[in-house]
Wavefront OBJ file of the C-alpha trace (Angstrom):
o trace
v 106.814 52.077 36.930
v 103.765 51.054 39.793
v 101.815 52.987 38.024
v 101.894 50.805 34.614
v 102.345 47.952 36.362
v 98.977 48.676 38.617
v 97.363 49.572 35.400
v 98.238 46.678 33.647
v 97.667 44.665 36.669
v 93.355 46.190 35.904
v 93.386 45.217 32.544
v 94.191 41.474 33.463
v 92.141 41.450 36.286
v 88.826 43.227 33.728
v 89.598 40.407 31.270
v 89.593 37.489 33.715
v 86.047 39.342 34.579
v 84.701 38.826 31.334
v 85.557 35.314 31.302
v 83.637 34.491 34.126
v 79.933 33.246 33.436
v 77.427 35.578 34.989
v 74.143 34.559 36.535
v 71.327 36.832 37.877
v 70.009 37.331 41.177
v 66.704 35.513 40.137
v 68.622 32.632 38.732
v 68.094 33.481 35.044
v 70.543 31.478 32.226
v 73.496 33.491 31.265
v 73.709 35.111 28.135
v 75.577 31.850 26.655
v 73.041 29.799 27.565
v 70.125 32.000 26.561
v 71.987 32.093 22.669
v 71.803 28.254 23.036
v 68.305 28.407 23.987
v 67.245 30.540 21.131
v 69.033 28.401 18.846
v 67.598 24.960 19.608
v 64.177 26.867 19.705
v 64.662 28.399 16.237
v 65.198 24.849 15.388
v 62.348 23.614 16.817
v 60.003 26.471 14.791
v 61.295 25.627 11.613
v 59.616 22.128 11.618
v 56.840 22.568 13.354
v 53.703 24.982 13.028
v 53.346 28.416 15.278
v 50.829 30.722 15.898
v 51.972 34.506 14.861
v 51.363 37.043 16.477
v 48.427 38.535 13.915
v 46.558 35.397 13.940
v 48.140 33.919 10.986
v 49.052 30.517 10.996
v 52.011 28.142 9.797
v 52.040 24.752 8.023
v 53.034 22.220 10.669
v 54.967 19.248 10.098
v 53.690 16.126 11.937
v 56.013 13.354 12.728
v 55.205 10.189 11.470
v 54.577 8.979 14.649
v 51.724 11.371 14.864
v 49.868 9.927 11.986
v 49.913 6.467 13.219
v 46.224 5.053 14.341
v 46.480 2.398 16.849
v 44.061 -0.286 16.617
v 41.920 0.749 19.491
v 41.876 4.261 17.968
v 40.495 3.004 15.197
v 37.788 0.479 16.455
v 36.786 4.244 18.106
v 36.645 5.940 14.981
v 34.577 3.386 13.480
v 32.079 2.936 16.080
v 31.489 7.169 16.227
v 31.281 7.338 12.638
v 28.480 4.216 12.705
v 26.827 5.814 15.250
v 26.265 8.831 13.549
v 25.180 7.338 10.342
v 22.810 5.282 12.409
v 21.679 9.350 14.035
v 21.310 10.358 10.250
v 19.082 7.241 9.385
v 16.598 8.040 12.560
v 16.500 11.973 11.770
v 15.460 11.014 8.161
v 13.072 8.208 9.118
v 11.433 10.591 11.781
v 11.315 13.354 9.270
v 9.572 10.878 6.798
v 7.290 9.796 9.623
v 6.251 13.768 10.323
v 5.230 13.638 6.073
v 3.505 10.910 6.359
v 1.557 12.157 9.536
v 0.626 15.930 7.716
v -0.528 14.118 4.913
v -2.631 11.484 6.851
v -4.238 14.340 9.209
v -4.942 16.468 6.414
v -6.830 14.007 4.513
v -8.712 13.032 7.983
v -9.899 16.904 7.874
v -10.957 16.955 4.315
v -13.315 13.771 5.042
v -14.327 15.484 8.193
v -15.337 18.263 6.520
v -16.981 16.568 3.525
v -19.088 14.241 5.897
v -20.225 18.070 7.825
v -20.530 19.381 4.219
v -17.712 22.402 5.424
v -15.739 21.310 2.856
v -16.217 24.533 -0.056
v -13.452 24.895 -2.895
v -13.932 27.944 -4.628
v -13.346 27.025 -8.333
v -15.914 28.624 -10.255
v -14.209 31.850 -11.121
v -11.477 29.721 -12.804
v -13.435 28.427 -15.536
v -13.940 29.877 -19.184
v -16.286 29.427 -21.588
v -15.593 26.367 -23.846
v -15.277 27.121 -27.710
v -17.481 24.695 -30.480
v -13.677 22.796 -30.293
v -14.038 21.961 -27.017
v -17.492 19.912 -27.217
v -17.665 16.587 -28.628
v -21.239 14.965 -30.305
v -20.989 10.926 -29.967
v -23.911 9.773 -31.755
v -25.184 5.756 -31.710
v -28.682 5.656 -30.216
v -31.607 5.611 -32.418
v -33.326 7.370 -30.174
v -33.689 10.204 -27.420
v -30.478 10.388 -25.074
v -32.058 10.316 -21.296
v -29.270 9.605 -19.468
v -25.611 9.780 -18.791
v -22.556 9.005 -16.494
v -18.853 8.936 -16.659
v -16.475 6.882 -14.647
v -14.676 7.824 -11.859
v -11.019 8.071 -13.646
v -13.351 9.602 -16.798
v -12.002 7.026 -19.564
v -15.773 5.930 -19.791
v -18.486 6.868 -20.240
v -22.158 5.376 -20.624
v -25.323 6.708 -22.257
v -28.753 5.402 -22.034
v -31.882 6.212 -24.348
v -35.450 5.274 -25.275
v -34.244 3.115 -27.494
v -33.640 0.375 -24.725
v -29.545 0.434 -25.302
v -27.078 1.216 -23.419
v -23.821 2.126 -24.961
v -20.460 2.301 -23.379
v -18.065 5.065 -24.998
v -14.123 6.149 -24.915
v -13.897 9.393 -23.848
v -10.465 10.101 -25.136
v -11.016 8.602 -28.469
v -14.467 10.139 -28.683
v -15.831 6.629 -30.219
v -18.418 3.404 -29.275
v -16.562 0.515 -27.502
v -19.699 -1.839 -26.349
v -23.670 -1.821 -26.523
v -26.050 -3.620 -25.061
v -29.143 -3.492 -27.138
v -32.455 -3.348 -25.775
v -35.084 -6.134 -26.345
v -38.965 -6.079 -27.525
v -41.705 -5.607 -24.913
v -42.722 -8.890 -23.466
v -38.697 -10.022 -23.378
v -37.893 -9.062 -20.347
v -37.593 -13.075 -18.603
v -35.661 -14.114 -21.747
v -33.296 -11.074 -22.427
v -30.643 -9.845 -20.401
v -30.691 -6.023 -20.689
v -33.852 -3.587 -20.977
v -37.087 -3.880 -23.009
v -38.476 -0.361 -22.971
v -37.076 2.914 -21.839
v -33.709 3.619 -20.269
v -34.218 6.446 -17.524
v -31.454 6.685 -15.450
v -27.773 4.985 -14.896
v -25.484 5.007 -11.470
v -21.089 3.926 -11.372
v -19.822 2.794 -8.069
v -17.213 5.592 -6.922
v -14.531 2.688 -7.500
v -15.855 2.199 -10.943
v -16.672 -1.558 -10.405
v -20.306 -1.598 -10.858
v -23.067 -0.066 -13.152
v -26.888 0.458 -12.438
v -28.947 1.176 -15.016
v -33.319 1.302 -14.950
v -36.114 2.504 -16.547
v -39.696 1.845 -17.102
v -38.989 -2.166 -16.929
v -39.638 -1.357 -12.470
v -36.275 -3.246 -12.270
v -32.859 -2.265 -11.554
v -30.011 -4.115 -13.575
v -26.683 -4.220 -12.104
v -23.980 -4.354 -14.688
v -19.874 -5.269 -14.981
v -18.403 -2.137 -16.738
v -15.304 -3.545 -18.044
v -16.669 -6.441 -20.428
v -20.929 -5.089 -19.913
v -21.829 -7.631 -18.904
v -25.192 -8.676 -16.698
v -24.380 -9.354 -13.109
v -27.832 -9.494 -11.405
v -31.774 -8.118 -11.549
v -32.792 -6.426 -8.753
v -36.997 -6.414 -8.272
v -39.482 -5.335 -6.080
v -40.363 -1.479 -7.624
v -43.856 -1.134 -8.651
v -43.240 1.428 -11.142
v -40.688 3.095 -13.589
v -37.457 4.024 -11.964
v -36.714 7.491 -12.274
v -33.350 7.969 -10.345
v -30.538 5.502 -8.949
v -27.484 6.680 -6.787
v -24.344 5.055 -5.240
v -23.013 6.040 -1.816
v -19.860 7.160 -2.263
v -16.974 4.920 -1.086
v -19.290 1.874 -0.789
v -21.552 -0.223 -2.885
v -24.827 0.347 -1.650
v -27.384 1.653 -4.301
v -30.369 3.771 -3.886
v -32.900 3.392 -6.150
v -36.145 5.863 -6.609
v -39.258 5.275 -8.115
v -42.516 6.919 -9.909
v -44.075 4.367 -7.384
v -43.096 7.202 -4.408
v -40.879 4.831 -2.510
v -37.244 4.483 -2.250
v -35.518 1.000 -2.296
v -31.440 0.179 -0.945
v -29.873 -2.713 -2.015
v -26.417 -3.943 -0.850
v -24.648 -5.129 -4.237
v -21.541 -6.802 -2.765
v -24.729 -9.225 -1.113
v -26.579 -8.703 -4.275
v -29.168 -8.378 -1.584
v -32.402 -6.103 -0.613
v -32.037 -3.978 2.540
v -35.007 -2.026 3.047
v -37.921 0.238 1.445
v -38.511 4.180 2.944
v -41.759 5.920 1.920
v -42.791 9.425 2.231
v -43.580 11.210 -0.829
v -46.991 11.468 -2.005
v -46.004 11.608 -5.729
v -43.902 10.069 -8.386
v -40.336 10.766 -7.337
v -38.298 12.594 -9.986
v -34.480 12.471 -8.889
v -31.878 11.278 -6.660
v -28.586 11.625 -5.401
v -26.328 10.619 -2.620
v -22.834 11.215 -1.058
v -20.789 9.945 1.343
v -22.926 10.092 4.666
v -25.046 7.087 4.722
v -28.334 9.245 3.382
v -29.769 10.088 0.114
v -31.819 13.308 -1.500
v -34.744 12.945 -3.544
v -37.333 15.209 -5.474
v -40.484 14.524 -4.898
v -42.051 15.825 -8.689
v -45.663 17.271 -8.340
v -45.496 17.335 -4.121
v -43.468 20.149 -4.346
v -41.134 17.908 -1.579
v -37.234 17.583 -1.216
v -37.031 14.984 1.266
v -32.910 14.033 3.069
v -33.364 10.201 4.087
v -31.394 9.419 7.312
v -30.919 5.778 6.896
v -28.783 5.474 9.891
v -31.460 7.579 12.472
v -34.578 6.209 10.308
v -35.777 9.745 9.929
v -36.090 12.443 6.971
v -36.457 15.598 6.578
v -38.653 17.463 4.173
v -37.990 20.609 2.290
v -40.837 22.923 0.673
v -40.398 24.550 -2.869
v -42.639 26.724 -5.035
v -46.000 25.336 -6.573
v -44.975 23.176 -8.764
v -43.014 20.204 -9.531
v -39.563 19.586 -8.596
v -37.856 17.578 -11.208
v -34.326 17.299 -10.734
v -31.751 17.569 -7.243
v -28.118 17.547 -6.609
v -26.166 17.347 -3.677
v -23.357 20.025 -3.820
v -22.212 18.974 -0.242
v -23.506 17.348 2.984
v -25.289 20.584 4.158
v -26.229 21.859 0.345
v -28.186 21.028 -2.469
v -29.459 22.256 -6.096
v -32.438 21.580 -7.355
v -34.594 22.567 -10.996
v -38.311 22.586 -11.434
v -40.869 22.712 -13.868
v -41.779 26.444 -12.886
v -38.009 27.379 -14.775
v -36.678 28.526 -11.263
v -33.320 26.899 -9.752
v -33.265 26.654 -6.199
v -30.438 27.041 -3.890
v -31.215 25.111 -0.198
v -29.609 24.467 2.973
v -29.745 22.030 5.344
v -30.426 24.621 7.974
v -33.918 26.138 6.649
v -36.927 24.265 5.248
v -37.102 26.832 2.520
v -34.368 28.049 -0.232
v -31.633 30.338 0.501
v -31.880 31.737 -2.944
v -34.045 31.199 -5.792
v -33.915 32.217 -9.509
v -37.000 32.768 -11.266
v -36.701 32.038 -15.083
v -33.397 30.528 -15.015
v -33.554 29.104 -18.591
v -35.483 31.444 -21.386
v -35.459 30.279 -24.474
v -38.033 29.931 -27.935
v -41.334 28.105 -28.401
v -41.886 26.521 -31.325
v -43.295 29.964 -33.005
v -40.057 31.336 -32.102
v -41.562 33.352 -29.476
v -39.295 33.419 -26.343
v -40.895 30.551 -23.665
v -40.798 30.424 -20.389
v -43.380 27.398 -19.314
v -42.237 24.882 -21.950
v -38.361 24.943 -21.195
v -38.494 24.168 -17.580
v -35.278 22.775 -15.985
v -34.767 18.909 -16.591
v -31.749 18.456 -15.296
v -29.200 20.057 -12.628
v -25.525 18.914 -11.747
v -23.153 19.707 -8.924
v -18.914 19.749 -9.023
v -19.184 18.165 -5.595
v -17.363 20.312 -2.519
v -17.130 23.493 -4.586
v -18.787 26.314 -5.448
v -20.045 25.177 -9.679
v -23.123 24.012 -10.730
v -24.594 23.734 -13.778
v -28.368 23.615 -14.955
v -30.402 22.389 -18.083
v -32.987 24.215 -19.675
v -35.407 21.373 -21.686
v -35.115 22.630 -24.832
v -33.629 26.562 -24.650
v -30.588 25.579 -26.347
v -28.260 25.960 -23.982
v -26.153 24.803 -20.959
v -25.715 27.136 -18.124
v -23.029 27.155 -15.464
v -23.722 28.958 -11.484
v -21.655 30.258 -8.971
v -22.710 29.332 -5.822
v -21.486 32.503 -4.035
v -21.596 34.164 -0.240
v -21.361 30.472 2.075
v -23.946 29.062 -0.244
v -26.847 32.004 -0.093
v -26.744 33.668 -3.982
v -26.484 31.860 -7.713
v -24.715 33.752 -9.913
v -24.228 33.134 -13.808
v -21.072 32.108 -15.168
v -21.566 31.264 -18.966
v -23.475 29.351 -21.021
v -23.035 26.432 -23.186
v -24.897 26.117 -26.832
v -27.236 22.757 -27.290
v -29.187 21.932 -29.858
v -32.427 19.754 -28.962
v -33.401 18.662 -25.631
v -31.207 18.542 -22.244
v -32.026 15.587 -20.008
v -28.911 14.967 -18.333
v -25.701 16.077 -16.750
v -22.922 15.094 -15.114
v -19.473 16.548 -13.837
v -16.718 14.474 -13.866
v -14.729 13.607 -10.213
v -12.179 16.492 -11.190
v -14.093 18.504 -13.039
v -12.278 18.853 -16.144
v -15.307 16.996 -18.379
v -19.171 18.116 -18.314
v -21.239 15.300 -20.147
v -25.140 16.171 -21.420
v -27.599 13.949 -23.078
v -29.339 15.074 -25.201
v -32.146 14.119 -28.220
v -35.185 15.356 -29.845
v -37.511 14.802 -27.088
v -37.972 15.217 -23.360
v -36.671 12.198 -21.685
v -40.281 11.352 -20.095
v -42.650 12.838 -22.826
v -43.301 13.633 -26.364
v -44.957 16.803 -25.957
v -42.195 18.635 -28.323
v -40.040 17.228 -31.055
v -37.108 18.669 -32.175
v -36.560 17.368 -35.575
v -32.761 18.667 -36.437
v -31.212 17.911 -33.136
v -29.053 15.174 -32.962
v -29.567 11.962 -30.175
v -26.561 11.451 -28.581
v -23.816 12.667 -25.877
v -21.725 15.654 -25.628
v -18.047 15.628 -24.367
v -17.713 18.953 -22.730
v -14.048 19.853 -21.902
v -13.798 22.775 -19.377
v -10.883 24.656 -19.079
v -9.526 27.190 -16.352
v -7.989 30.430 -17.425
v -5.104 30.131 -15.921
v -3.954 26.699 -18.015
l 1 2 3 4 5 6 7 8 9 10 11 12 13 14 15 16 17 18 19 20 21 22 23 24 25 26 27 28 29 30 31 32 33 34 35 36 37 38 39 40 41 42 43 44 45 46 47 48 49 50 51 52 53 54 55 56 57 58 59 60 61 62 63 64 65 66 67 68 69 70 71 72 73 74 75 76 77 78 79 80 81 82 83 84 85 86 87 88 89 90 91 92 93 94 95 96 97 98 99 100 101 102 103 104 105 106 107 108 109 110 111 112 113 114 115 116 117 118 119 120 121 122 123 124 125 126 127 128 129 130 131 132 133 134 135 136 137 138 139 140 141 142 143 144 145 146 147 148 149 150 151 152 153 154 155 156 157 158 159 160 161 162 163 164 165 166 167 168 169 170 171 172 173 174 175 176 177 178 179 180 181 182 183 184 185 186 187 188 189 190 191 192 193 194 195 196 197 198 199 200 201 202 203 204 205 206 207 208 209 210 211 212 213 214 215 216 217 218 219 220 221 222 223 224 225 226 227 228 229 230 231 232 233 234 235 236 237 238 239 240 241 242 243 244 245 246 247 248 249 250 251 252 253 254 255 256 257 258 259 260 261 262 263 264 265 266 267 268 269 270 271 272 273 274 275 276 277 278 279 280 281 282 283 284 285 286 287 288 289 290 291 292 293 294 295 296 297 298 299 300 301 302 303 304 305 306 307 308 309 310 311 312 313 314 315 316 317 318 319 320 321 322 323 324 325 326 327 328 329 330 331 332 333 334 335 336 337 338 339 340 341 342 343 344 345 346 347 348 349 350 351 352 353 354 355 356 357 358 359 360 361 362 363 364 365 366 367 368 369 370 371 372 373 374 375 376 377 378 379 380 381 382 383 384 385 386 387 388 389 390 391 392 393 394 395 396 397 398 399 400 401 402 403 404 405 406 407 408 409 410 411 412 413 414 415 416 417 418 419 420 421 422 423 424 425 426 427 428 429 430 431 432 433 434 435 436 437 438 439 440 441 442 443 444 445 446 447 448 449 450 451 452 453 454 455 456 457 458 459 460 461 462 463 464 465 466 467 468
């Protein structure tokens, strides 16, 4: 009976155990109170948002006392997001600012290396030979075509001819807008325009003013919007053969068969001074945008560069001969054409040319026997800055366009343009999409030839690239 009892007496005692609420050495909840735990933690998982343990993540629930902004977090928010916007604006205006800056120092280096004559596009491979489509006859002067320019933004253009008139043309349109007829011989106090030949015309580079002369020995300055006469500039002694504007100003050279060269300011409508130096009639001119001009100094085999600015020149020696025609290509290069039928290529650097082609133009005499004396070169033309040229050949019947290749020291052919009757003048236009010839049935200074089928008038060359 103990022995049940004592038995019994465990069982109670091992219950009563169980009962009892542990607690670890280290102080640890009880198993109760860890269950507890869990559960209020389970709770607390299922509303808000917990990392697992592979990096995945939950959707947490925010109270809504978690999405409310006080008014001081807001006045913060505000003032970062203004702030930034006001970062934005800066970064954009400094960006603009760097644009602006590339564009201004790269057109600073292109005039710096125009004015040093550095400044060489190469262009001339570009260029095709025009089709009969692509050349335009304008006809309206009675007489020989002698000379010829085109505005700067080439909507004009502006012929000039024995005949004494001067006739102002649309390009586009291809037809007469305005002429100013020439007067009789004796006229010239009484009429406002020219009383004997036309020889040469000059635009301003911002189109605002047109020079024309000719055997009258005085330069008319002209308003080429509504042609009319602005003033009459006098003092030549002789015919003037050759006018030029500086580019990016109004001042006008003016050269003479009298062997001097005149400037005149035409915003003063005033006289500046006279440079001499040639010992014979002076048969071109041409200027750019350094304060100097280039002449051709006809049967004293000269090219003389007038250095306004230092009151110096320097002279340039060609073949026997006479020199006829010049064109600047850049500050440092030039073209020029005699009577010989050789086109010269020169640098400032050398007194003689770099290169020079002999026979340039060949075409027929009268007979129909191929001439070289009679079709010397009247009339040369430069796409200033690059490497194109083109030449006129009297009366060879053609047009020719040059390469000037390796830095200016070799002329090479390109094409060559068909012309019927005599070639007195050429000119590119500023972009060089438009070559424009005069042209008639006699040389512009002479009648030692006739041709009796060629038309007087202008041609509207339109030169394409291949790769339009």
């Amino acid at each position: 009976m103990p022995f049940f009892i004592k038995s019994k007496g465990r069982k109670q005692s091992k219950s009563k155990t169980k009962q009892r609420p542990q607690v670890s050495l280290s102080g640890a909840p009880s198993k109760k109170k860890r269950k507890k735990l869990r559960l209020q933690n389970e709770e607390i998982e299922s509303e808000s948002e917990i990392e697992s343990d592979d990096g995945g993540k939950k959707t947490e629930v925010v109270s809504s006392s978690d999405e409310e902004e006080t008014a001081q977090e807001k006045k913060l928010r505000l003032a970062k997001e203004y702030l930034a916007s006001l970062e934005q604006e800066e970064a954009e205006k400094r960006e603009q600012d760097d644009i602006h800056r590339d564009i201004i120092s790269h057109r600073l280096k292109q005039d710096l290396l125009e004015q040093t004559g550095k400044l060489q596009k190469t262009v001339a491979d570009e260029y095709m030979q025009p089709s009969l489509e692509d050349i335009t006859v304008l006809r309206g002067h009675q007489l020989t075509v002698t000379c010829v320019v085109i505005s700067p933004d080439k909507e004009y253009a502006f012929s000039g001819s024995k005949d004494c008139s001067i006739i102002k043309w649309d390009v586009e349109e291809g037809r007469r807008l305005h002429t100013i007829h020439g007067g009789r011989k004796g006229t010239e106090d009484t009429h406002n325009g020219h009383t004997d030949h036309v020889l040469c015309l000059a635009m301003s580079s911002d189109g605002k003013f047109l020079a024309s002369g000719g055997k009258n020995k005085f330069v008319l300055l002209w308003n080429p919007d509504n042609c009319q006469l602005i003033h009459k500039f006098t003092g030549h002694r002789d015919s003037i053969s050759g006018l030029a504007f500086r580019i990016g100003s109004h001042q006008l050279f003016s050269a003479s068969h009298d062997r001097s060269v005149k400037i005149w300011n035409v915003d003063e409508l005033a006289y500046i001074e006279t440079l001499f130096g040639h010992s014979d009639a002076i048969t071109g001119i041409d200027s750019l945008i350094r304060d100097r001009a280039i002449t051709s100094g006809g049967r004293d085999g000269s090219i003389r560069i007038w250095k306004v600015v230092e009151e110096s020149q320097l002279v340039f020696n060609g073949d026997p001969g006479s020199i006829d025609c010049v064109a600047f290509i850049n500050e440092s290069n030039f073209i020029s054409g005699a009577d010989n039928n050789s086109l010269s290529l020169w640098s400032m650097m050398k007194k003689k040319p770099t290169v020079t082609v002999k026979n340039a133009h060949c075409g027929q005499d009268h007979n129909g026997n191929t001439s070289r004396e009679t079709n010397w070169i009247t009339a040369v033309a430069a796409l200033h800055n690059t490497d194109l040229v083109a030449s006129a050949g009297s009366k060879d019947g053609c047009i020719k366009l040059w390469k000037t290749a390796k830095n200016n020291t070799a002329l090479q052919p390109l094409f060559s343009i068909p012309m019927d009757g005599f070639v007195n003048c050429l000119q590119f236009s500023v972009d060089g999409q438009i070559l424009v010839a005069g042209v008639g049935q006699e040389h512009k200074l002479g009648r030692w030839w006739r041709i009796k089928d060629a038309k007087n008038g202008i041609r509207i060359i339109k030169l394409k690239k291949k790769h339009l």
